[in-house]
C-alpha positions in Angstrom: -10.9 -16.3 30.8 -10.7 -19.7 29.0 -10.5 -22.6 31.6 -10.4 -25.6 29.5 -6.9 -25.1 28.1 -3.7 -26.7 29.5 -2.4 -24.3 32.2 0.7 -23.4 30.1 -1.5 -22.2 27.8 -3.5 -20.5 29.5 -0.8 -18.4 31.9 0.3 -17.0 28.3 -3.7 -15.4 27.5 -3.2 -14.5 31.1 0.0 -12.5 30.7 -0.1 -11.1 26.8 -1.0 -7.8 27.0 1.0 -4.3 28.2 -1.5 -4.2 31.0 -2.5 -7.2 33.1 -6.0 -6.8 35.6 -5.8 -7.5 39.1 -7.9 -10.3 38.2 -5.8 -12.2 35.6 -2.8 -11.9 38.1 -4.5 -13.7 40.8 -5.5 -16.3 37.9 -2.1 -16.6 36.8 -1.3 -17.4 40.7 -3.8 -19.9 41.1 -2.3 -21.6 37.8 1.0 -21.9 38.8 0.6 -22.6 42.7 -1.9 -25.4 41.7 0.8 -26.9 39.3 3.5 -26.9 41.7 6.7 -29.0 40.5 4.4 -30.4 37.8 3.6 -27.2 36.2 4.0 -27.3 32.2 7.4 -25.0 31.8 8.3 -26.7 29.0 5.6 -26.3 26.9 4.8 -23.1 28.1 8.4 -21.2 26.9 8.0 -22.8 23.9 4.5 -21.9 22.8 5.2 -18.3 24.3 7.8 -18.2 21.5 6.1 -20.0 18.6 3.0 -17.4 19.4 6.1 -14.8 19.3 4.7 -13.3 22.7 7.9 -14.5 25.0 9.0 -10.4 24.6 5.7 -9.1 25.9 5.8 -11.7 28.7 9.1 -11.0 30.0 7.7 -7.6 31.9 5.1 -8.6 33.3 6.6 -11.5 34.6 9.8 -9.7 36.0 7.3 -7.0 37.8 5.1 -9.6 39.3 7.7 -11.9 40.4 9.5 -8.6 42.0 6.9 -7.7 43.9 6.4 -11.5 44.8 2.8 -11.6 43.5 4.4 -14.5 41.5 6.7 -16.4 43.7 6.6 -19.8 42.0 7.8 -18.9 38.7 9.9 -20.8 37.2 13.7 -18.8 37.4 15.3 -20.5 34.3 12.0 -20.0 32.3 12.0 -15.8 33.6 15.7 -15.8 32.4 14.5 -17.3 29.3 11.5 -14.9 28.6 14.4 -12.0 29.6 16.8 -12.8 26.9 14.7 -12.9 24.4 13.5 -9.3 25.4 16.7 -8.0 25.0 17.1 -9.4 22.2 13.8 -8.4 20.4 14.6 -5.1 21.5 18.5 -5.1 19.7 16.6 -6.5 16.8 13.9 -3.5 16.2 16.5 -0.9 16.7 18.1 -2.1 13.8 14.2 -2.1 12.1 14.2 1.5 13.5 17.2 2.4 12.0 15.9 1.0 8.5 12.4 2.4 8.5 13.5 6.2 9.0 16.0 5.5 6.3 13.1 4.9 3.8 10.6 6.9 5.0 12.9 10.3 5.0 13.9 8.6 1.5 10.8 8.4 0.1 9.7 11.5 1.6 12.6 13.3 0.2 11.3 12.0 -3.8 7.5 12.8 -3.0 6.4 9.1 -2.4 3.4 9.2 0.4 4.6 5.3 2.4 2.0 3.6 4.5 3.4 2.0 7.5 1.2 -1.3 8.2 1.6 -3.8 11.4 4.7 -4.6 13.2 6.5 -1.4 12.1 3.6 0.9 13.2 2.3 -1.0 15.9 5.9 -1.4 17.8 6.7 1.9 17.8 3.4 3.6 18.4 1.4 1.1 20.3 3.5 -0.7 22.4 5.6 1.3 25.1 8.7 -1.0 24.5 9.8 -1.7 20.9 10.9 -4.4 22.5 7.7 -5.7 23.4 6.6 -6.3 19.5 9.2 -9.0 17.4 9.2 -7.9 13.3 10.0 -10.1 10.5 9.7 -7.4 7.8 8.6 -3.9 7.4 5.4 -3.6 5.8 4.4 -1.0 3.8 1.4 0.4 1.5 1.9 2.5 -1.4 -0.1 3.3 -4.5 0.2 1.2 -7.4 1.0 4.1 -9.6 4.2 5.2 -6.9 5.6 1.6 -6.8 8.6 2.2 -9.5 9.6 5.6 -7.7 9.4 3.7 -4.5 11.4 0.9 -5.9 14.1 3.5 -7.2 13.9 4.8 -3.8 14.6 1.5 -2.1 17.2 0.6 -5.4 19.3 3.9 -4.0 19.4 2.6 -0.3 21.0 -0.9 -1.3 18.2 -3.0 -1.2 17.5 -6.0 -3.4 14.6 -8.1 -4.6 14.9 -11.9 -4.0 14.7 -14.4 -1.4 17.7 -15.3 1.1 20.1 -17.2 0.8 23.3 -17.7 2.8 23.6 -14.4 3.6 22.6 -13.5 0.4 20.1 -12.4 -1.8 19.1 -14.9 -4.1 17.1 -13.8 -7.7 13.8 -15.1 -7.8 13.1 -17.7 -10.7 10.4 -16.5 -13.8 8.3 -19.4 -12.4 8.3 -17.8 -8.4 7.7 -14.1 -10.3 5.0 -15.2 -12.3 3.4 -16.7 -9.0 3.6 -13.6 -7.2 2.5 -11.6 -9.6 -0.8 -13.2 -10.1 -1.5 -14.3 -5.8 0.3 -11.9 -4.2 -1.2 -8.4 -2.7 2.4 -7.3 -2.3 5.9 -7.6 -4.5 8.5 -9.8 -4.4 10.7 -8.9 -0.8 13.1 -6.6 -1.1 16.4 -7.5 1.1 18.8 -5.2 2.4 22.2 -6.9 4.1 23.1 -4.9 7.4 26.8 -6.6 8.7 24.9 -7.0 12.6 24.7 -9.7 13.5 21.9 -8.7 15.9 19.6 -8.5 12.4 21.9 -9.4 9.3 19.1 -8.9 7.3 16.4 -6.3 6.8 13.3 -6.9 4.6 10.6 -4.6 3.5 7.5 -5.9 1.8 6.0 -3.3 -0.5 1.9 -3.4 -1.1 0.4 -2.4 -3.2 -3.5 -3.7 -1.9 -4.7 -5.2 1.6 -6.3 -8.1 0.0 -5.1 -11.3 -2.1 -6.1 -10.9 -5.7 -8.8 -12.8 -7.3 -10.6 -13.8 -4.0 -13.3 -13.6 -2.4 -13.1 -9.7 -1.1 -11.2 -6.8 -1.5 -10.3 -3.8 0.7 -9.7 -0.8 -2.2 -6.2 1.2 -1.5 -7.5 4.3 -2.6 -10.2 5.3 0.3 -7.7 4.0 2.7 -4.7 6.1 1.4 -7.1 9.0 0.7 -8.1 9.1 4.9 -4.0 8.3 5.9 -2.6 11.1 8.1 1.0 12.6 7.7 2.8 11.6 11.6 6.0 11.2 12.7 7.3 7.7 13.1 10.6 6.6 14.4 11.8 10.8 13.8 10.9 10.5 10.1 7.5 11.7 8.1 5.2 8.5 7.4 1.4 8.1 6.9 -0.3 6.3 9.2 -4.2 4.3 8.8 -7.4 5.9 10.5 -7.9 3.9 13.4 -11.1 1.8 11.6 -8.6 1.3 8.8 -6.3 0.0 10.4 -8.7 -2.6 12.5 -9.7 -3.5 9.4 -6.2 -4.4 7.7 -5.2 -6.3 10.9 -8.5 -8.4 11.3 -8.2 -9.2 7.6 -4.4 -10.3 7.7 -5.5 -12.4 10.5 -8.2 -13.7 8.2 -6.0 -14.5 5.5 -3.0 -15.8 7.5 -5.8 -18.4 8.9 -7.3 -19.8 5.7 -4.9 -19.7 3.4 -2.9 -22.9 3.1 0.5 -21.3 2.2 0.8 -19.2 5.0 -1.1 -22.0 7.5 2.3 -24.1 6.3 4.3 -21.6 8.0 2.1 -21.5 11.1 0.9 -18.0 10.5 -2.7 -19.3 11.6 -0.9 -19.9 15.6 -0.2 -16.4 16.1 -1.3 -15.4 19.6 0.6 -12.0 18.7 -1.7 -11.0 15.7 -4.7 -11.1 17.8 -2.8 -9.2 21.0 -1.9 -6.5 18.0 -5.4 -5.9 17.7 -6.3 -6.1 21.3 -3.1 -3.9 22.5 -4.4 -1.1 19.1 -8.1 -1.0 20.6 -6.8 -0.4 23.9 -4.9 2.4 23.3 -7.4 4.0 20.9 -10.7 3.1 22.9 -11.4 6.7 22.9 -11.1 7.1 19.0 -12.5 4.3 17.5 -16.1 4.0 16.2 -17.5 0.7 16.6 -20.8 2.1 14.6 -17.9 3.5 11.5 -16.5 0.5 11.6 -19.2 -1.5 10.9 -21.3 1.1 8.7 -17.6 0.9 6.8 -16.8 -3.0 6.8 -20.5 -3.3 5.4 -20.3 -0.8 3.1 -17.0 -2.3 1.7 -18.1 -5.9 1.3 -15.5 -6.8 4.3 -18.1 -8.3 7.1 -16.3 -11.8 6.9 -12.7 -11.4 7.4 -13.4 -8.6 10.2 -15.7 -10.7 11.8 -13.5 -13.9 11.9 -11.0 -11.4 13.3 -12.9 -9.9 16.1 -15.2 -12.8 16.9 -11.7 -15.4 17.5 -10.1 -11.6 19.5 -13.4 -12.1 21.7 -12.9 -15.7 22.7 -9.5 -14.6 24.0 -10.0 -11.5 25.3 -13.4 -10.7 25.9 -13.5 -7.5 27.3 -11.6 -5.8 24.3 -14.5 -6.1 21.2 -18.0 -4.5 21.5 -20.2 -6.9 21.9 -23.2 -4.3 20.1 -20.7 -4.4 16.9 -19.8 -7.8 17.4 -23.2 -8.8 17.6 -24.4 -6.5 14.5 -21.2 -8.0 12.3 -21.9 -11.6 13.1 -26.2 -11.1 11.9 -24.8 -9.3 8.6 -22.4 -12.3 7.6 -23.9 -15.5 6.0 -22.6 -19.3 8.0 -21.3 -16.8 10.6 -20.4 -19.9 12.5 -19.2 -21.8 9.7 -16.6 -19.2 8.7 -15.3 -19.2 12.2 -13.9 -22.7 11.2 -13.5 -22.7 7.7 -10.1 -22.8 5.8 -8.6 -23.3 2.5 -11.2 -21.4 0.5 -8.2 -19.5 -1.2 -6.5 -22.7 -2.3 -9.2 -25.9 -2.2 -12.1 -26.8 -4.2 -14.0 -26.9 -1.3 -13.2 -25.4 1.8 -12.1 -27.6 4.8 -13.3 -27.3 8.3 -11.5 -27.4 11.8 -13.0 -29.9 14.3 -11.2 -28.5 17.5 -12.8 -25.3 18.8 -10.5 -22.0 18.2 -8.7 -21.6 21.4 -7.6 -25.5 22.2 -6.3 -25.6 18.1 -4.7 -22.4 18.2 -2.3 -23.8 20.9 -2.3 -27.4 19.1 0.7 -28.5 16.6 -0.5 -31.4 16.1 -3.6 -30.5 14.1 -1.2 -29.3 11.1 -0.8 -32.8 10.1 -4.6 -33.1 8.3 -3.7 -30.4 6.3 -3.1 -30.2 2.5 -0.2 -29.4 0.6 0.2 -26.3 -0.1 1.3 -25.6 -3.8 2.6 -21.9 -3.9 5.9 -21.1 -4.6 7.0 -18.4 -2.7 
């Protein structure tokens, strides 16, 4: 475990995950005894929630303290961590509600839907929906299916657009245009839902795994072509292979890192996108195929972004990555090291480069000062 961090920081690594060693509890002990009064409360509750974590903390905080193997937490900070549980978990039932509405939907008209991240992961990997926060609903589909999924989503009262004051405003020729040409997904489709729990519902509809015109691509057709048919929250969905889908989530880390227009939104200090990929290997150790997944990743011209996913997933949580792949995906990518600190290569000239190591600037506001503006308009 990382020892150079500030001990807010690091009782978050310690905690964020759905099953905490023996070994990480006595850390997180040590942390907080040895911080007494002092310790950072502050600044841990709110990183915990800017790294959208605070839900997946509030368990293992509430077992440890019950037990007493955590005496000294802080009470107001555990009733903190708490509410937003509940809340998360209010939150994705509404998601739940949403996602078997379009997937029977879809279904229903023929249209094979994709489920990608938070709306897969919550209700398949993680125990407690209410463990996993969503912003959207995520979905791949086919190029060729998107009007008869849009018809589909037309019929259940969603909208395209961006919000507004609780409603959904049209997006401008100028904002189309720009998605059309940068973005690997269509314009957000809104949905208004009277809670007030979750007054609005999103799904973004993609149509590849990669932004256009870059410097990769991951094609859609292998990777809907090797989807299986499951059941997801009681409706039919497809679902990635397991190498698939370590492959999306290491290369939407790699994008949500580098490019500027989602560093602006603080995509890039995301503790959760890395415990997604950590909590998804756990719970497939006994599928996944660290030799396919690199014969694959090579094969498919994908080496970077999976290795700048994996190799940043190791420096947190070191037992979770092969260190054989890890080892054979780092000697098949040129500046290995480099790209570990490189960002802006979507957007800039010339790419830009980090002077904090990973984990002290993943934790570090501050840092977003240096960078550029970001031009895109959506």
């Amino acid at each position: 475990m990382i020892t150079v961090l500030d001990p807010g920081y690091e009782l978050i690594l310690l905690l964020a995950g759905q099953d905490v060693t023996e070994e990480r509890q006595a850390r997180a002990r040590e942390l907080v005894r040895a911080g007494g009064p002092r310790f950072p409360w502050a600044t841990f509750l709110d990183q915990a929630n800017q790294h959208r974590v605070a839900a997946l903390l509030s368990p293992q905080v509430r077992a440890l303290t019950a037990r007493e193997a955590l005496p000294e937490f802080d009470p107001a900070v555990l009733s903190a961590l708490r509410a937003i549980h509940f809340y998360t978990g209010r939150r994705n039932e509404v998601m739940a509600e949403a996602l078997a509405a379009v997937l029977t939907a879809a279904d229903a008209a023929g249209v094979p839907v994709v489920v990608r991240k938070g709306g897969y992961l919550a209700y398949r990997v993680y125990r407690d929906p209410a463990l996993r926060p969503m912003g959207d609903l995520d979905v791949l589909v086919d190029r060729g299916r998107v009007a008869e999924l849009l018809g589909v989503l037309t019929e259940l009262g969603y909208a395209e657009g961006g919000r507004a004051a609780g409603e959904t405003r049209p997006l401008s020729r100028r904002e189309r245009l720009f998605w059309h040409l940068y973005g690997s997904d269509l314009p957000k489709l809104n949905r208004h839902t009277g809670d007030t729990a979750r007054p609005v519902v999103s799904i973004d509809v993609n149509v590849s795994l990669a932004l256009p015109g870059k410097e990769f691509d991951i094609p859609v057709g292998p990777v809907l072509e090797r989807a299986t048919r499951q059941e997801l929250v009681g409706a039919p969905a497809y679902v990635m292979d397991v190498e698939d889908t370590v492959i999306d989530l290491c290369s939407h880390i790699y994008k949500n890192s580098t490019a500027l227009r989602f560093m602006h939104a603080g995509k890039h200090r995301r503790l959760l996108k890395y415990v997604d990929v950590a909590e998804y290997l756990a719970a497939n150790r006994d599928r996944v195929s660290w030799p396919g997944l690199v014969t694959r990743v090579t094969e498919a011209g994908l080496v970077a972004p999976v290795y700048y996913g994996l190799a940043h997933l190791a420096l947190l949580f070191p037992a979770v990555v092969d260190a054989q792949a890890l080892a054979e995906l780092r000697g098949r990518c040129p500046d290995a090291e480099q790209l570990l600190s490189r960002f802006g290569q979507w957007d800039l000239p010339e790419p830009m480069a980090w002077e904090q190591p990973f984990p002290q600037r993943l934790f570090d506001r501050a840092g977003d000062a240096s960078l550029p503006a970001s031009r895109s308009l959506v």
